[in-house]
RODOLUM-399217 format. One record per atom (N, C-alpha, C): residue in one letter; atom name; x, y, z. Coordinates in steps of 0.2 Angstrom, whole numbers, plus 2048, in hexadecimal, padded with zeros to 3 digits. Example, Ala and Ser with C-alpha at 12.3 -4.5 7.8 and 13.67 -1.06 7.14 Angstrom:
<recs>
+------+------+-----+-----+-----+
! code ! site !  c1 !  c2 !  c3 !
+------+------+-----+-----+-----+
!    A !    N ! 842 ! 7E4 ! 827 !
!    A !   CA ! 83E ! 7EA ! 827 !
!    A !    C ! 842 ! 7F0 ! 827 !
!    S !    N ! 840 ! 7F5 ! 823 !
!    S !   CA ! 844 ! 7FB ! 824 !
!    S !    C ! 840 ! 800 ! 827 !
+------+------+-----+-----+-----+
</recs>
This chain:
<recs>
+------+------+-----+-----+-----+
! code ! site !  c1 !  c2 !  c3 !
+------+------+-----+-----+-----+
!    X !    N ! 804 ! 7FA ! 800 !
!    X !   CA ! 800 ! 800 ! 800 !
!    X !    C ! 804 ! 806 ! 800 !
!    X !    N ! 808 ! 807 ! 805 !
!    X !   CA ! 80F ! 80C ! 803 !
!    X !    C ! 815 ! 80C ! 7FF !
!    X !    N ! 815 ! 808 ! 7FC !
!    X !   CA ! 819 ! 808 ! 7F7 !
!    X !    C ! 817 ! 80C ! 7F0 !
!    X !    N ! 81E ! 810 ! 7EF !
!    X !   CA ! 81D ! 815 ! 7E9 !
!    X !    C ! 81C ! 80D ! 7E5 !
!    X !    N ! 818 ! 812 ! 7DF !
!    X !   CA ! 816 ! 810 ! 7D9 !
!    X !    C ! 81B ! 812 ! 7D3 !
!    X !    N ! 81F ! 80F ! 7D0 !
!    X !   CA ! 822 ! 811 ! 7C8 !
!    X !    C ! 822 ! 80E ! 7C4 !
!    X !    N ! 821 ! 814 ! 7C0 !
!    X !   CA ! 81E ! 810 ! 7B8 !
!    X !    C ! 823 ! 80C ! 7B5 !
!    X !    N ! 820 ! 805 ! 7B4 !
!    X !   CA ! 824 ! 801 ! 7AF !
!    X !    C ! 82B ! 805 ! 7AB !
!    X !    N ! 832 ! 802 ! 7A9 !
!    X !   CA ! 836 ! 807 ! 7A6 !
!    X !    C ! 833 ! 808 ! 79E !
!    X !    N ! 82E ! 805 ! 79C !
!    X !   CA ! 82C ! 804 ! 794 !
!    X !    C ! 827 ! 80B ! 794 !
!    X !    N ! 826 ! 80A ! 797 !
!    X !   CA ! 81D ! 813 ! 797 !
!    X !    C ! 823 ! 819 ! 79B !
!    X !    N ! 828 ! 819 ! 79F !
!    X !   CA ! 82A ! 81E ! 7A2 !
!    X !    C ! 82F ! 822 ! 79C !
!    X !    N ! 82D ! 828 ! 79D !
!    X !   CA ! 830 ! 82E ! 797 !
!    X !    C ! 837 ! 82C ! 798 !
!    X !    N ! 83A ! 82F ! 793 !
!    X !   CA ! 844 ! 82D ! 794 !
!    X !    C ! 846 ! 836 ! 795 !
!    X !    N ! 84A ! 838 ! 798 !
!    X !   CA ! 84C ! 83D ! 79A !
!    X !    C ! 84D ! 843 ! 794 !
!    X !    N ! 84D ! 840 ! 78E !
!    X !   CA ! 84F ! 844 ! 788 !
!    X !    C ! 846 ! 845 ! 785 !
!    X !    N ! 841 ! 844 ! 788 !
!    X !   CA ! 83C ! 843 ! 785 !
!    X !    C ! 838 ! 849 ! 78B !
!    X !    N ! 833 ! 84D ! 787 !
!    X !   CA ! 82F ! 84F ! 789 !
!    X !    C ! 826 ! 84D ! 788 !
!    X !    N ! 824 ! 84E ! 78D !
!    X !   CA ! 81E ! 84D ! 78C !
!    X !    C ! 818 ! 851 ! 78C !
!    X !    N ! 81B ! 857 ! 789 !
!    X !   CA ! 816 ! 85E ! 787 !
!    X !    C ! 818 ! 85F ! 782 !
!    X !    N ! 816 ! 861 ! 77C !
!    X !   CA ! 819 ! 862 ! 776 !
!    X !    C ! 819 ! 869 ! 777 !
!    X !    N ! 81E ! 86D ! 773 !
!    X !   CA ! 81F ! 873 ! 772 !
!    X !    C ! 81A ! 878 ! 76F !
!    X !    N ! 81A ! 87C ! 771 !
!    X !   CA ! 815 ! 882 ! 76E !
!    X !    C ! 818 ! 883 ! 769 !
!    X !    N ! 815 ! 884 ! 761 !
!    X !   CA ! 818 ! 886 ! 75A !
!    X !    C ! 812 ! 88A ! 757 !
!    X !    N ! 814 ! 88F ! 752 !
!    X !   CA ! 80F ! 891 ! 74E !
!    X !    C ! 809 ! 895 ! 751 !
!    X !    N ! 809 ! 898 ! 758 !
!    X !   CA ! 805 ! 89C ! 759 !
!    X !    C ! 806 ! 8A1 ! 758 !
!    X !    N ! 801 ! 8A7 ! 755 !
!    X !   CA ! 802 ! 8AD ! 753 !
!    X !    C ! 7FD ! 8B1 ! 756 !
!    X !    N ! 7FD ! 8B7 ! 75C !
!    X !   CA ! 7F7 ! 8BA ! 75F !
!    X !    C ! 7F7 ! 8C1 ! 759 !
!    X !    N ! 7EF ! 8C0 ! 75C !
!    X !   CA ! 7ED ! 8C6 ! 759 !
!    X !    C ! 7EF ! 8CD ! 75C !
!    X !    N ! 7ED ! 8D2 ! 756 !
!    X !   CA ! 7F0 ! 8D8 ! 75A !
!    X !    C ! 7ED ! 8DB ! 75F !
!    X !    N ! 7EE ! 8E0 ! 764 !
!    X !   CA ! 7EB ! 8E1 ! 76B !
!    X !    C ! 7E5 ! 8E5 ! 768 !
!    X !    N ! 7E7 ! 8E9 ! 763 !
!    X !   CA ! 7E3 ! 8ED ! 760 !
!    X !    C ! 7E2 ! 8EE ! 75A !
!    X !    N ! 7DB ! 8F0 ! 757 !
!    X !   CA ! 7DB ! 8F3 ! 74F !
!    X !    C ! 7DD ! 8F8 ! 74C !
!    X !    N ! 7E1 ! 8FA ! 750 !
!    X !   CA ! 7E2 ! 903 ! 74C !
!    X !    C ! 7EA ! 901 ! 745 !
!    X !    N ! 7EA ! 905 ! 741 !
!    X !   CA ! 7F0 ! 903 ! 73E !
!    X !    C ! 7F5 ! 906 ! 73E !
!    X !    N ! 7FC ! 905 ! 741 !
!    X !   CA ! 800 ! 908 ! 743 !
!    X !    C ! 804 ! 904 ! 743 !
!    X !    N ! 80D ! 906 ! 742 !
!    X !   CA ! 811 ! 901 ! 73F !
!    X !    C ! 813 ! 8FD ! 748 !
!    X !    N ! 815 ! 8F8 ! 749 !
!    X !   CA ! 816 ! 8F6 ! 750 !
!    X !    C ! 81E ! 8F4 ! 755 !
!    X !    N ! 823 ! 8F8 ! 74E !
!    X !   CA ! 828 ! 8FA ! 750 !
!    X !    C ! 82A ! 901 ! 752 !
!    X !    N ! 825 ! 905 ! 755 !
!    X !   CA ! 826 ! 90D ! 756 !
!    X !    C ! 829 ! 90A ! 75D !
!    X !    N ! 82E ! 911 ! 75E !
!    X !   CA ! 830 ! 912 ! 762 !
!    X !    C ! 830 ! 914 ! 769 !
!    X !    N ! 82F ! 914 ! 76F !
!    X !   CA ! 82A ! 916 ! 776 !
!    X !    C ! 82B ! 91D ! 775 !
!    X !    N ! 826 ! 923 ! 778 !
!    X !   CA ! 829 ! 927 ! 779 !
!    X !    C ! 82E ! 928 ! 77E !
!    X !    N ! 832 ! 92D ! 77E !
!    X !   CA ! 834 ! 92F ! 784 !
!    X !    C ! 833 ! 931 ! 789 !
!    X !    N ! 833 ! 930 ! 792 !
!    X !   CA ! 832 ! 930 ! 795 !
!    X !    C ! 837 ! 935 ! 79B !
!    X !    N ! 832 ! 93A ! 79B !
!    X !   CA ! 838 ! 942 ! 79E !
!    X !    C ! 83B ! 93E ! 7A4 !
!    X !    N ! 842 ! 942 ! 7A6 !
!    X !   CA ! 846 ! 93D ! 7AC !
!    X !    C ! 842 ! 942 ! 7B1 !
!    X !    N ! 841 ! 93E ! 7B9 !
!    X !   CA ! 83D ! 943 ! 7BD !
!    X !    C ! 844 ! 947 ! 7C0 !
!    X !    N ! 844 ! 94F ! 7C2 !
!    X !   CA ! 848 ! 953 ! 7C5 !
!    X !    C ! 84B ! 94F ! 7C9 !
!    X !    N ! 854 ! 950 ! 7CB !
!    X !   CA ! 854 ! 94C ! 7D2 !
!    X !    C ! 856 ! 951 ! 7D6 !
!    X !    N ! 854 ! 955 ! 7D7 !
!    X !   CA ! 852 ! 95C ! 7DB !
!    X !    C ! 850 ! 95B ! 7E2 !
!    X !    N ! 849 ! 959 ! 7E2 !
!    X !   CA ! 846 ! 957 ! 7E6 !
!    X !    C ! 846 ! 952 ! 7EA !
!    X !    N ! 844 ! 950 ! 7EF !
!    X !   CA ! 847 ! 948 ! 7F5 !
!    X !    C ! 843 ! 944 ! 7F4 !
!    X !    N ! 846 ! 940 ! 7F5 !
!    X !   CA ! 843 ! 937 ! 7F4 !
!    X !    C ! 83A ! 936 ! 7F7 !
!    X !    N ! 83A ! 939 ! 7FA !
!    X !   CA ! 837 ! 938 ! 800 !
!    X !    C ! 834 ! 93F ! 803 !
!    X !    N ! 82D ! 940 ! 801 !
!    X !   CA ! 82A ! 947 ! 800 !
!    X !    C ! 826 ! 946 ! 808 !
!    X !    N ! 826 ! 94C ! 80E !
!    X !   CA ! 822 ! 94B ! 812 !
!    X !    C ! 81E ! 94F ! 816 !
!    X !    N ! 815 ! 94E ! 813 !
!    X !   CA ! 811 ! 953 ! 814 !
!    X !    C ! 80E ! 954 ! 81B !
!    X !    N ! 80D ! 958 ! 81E !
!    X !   CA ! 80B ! 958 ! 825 !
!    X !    C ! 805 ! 952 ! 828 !
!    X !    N ! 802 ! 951 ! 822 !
!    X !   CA ! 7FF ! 94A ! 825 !
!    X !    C ! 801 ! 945 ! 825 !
!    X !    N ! 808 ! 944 ! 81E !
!    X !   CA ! 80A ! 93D ! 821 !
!    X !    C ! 80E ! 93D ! 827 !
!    X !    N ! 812 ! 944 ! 829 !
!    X !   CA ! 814 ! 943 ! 830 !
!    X !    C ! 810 ! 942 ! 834 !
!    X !    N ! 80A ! 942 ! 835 !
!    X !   CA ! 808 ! 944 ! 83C !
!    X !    C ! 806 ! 93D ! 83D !
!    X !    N ! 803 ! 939 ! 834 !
!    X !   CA ! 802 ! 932 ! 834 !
!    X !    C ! 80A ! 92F ! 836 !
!    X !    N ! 80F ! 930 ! 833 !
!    X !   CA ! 814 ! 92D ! 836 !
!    X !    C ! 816 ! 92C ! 83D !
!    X !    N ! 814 ! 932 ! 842 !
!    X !   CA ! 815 ! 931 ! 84A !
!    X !    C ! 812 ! 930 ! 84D !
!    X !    N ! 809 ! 92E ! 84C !
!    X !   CA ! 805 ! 92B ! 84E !
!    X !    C ! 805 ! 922 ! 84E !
!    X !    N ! 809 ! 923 ! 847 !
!    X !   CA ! 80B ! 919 ! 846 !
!    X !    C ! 810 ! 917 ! 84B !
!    X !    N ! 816 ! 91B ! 84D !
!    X !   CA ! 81B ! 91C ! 852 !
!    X !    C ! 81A ! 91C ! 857 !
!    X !    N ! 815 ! 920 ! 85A !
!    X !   CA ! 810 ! 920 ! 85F !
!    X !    C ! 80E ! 91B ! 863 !
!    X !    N ! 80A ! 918 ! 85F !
!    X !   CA ! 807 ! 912 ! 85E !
!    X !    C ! 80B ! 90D ! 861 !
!    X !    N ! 810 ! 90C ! 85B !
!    X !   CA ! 817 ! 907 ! 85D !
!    X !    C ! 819 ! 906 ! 863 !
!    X !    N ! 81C ! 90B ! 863 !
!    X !   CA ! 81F ! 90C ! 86B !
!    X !    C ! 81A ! 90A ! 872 !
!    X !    N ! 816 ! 90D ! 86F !
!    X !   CA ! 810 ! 909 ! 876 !
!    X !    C ! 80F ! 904 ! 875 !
!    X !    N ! 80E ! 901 ! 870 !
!    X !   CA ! 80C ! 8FA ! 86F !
!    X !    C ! 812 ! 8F4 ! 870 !
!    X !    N ! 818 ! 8F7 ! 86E !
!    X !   CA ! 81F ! 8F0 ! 871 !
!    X !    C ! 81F ! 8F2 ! 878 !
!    X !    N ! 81F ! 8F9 ! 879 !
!    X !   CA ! 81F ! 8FA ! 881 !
!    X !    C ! 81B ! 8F7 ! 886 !
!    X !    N ! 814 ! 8F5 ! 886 !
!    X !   CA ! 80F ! 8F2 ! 889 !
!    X !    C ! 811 ! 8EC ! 88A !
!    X !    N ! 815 ! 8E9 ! 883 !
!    X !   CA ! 818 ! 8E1 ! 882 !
!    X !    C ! 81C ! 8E1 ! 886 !
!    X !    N ! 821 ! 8E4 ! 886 !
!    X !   CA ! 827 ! 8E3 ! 88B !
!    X !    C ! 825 ! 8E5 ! 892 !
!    X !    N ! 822 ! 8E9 ! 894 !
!    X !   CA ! 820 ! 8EA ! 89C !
!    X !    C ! 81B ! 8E5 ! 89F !
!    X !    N ! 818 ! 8E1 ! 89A !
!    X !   CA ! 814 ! 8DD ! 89C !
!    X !    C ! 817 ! 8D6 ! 89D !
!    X !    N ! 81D ! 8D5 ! 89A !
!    X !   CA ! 822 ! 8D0 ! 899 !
!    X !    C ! 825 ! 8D1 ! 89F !
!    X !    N ! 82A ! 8D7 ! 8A1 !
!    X !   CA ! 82D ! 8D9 ! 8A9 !
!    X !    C ! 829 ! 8D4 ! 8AE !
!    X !    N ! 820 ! 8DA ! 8AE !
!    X !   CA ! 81B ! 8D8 ! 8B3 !
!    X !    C ! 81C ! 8CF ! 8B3 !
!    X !    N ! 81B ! 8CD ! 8AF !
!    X !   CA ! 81B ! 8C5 ! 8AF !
!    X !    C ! 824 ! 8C4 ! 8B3 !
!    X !    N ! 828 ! 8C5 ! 8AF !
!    X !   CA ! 82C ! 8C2 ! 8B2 !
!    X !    C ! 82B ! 8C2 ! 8BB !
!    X !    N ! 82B ! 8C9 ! 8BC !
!    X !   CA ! 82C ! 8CB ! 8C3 !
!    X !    C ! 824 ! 8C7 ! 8C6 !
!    X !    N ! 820 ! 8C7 ! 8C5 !
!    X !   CA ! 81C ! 8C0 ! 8C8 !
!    X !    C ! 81F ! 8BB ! 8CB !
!    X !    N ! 823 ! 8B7 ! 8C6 !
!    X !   CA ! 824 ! 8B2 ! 8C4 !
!    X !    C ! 82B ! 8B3 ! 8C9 !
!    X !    N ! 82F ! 8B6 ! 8CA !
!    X !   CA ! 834 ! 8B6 ! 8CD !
!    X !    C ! 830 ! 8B8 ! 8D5 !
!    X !    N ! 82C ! 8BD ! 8D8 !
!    X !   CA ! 828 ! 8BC ! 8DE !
!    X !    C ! 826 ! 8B6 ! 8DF !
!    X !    N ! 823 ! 8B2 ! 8DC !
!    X !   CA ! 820 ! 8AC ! 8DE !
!    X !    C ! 826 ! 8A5 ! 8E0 !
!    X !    N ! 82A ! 8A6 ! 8DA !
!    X !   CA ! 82F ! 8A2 ! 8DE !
!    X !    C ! 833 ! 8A3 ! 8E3 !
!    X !    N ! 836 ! 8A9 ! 8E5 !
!    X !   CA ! 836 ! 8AB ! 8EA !
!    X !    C ! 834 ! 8A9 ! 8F1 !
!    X !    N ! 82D ! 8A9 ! 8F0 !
!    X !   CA ! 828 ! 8A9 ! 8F6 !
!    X !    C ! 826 ! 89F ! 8F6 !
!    X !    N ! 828 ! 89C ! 8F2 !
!    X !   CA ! 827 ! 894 ! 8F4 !
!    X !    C ! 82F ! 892 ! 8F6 !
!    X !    N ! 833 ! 897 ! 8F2 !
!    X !   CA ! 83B ! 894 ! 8F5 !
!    X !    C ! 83C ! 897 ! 8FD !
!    X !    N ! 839 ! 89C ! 8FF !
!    X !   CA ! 838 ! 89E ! 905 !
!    X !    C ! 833 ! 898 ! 90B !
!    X !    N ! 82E ! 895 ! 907 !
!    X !   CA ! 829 ! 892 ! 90C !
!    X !    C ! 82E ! 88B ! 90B !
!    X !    N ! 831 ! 887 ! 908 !
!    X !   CA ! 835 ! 882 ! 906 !
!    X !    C ! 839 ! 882 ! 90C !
!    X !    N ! 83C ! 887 ! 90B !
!    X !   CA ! 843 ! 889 ! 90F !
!    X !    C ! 83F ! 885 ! 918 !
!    X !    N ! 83B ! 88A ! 918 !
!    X !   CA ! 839 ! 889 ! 920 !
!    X !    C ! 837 ! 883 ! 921 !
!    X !    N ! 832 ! 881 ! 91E !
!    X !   CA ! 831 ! 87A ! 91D !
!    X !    C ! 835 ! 874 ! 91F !
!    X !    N ! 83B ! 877 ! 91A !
!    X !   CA ! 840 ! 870 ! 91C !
!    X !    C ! 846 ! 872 ! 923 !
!    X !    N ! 845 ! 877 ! 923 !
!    X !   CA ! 84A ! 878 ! 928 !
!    X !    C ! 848 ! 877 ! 92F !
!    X !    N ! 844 ! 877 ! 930 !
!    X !   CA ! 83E ! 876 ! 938 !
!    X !    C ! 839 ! 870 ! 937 !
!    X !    N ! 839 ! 86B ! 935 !
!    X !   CA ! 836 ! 864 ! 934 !
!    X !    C ! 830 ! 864 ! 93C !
!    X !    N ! 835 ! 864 ! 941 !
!    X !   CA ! 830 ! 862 ! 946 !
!    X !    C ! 82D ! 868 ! 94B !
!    X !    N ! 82D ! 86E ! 948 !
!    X !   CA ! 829 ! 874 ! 949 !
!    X !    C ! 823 ! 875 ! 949 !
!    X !    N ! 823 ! 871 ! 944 !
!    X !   CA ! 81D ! 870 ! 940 !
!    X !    C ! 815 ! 86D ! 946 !
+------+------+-----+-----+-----+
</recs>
């Protein structure tokens, strides 16, 4: 039941053999019917000034810029203060069982 299956060597393609035949003799239509020769040349396309900065910034997208910043910081902030809090639970608590242990074992017949 788990055993691959392979095809006999007489039906398996030989490595020099394809089993799609090539595509030949398609010719598409043209995109359009206007007539015009189809070797014109693109026009030219003006180069933009390099005057100006990469990186244009209007008072809205500042203000959207440090509201996203804003946001950020409060939101890793939360994570990480909330990861401290747990730590520092978690180091209180074992504290306060290493402390009941301690007593525990040290005074057996106080008890």
């Amino acid at each position: 039941m788990f055993t691959p299956k392979i095809p006999p060597p007489d039906t398996a393609p030989t490595p020099g053999t394809s089993l799609v035949q090539p595509l030949t003799g398609i010719t598409h239509p043209p995109a359009c019917t206007c007539h015009h020769t189809p070797n014109m040349a693109p026009a030219s396309v003006p180069a933009a000034p390099d005057s100006r900065p990469a990186v244009q910034l209007t008072p809205g997208s500042l203000l959207v810029a440090a509201a996203g910043g804003t946001a950020m910081v409060l939101i890793i902030g939360t994570v990480l203060v909330s990861m401290l809090l747990a730590t520092a639970i978690t180091a209180a608590s074992v504290a306060i069982c290493a402390v009941v242990l301690r007593s525990l074992l040290n005074r057996p017949n106080n008890r």
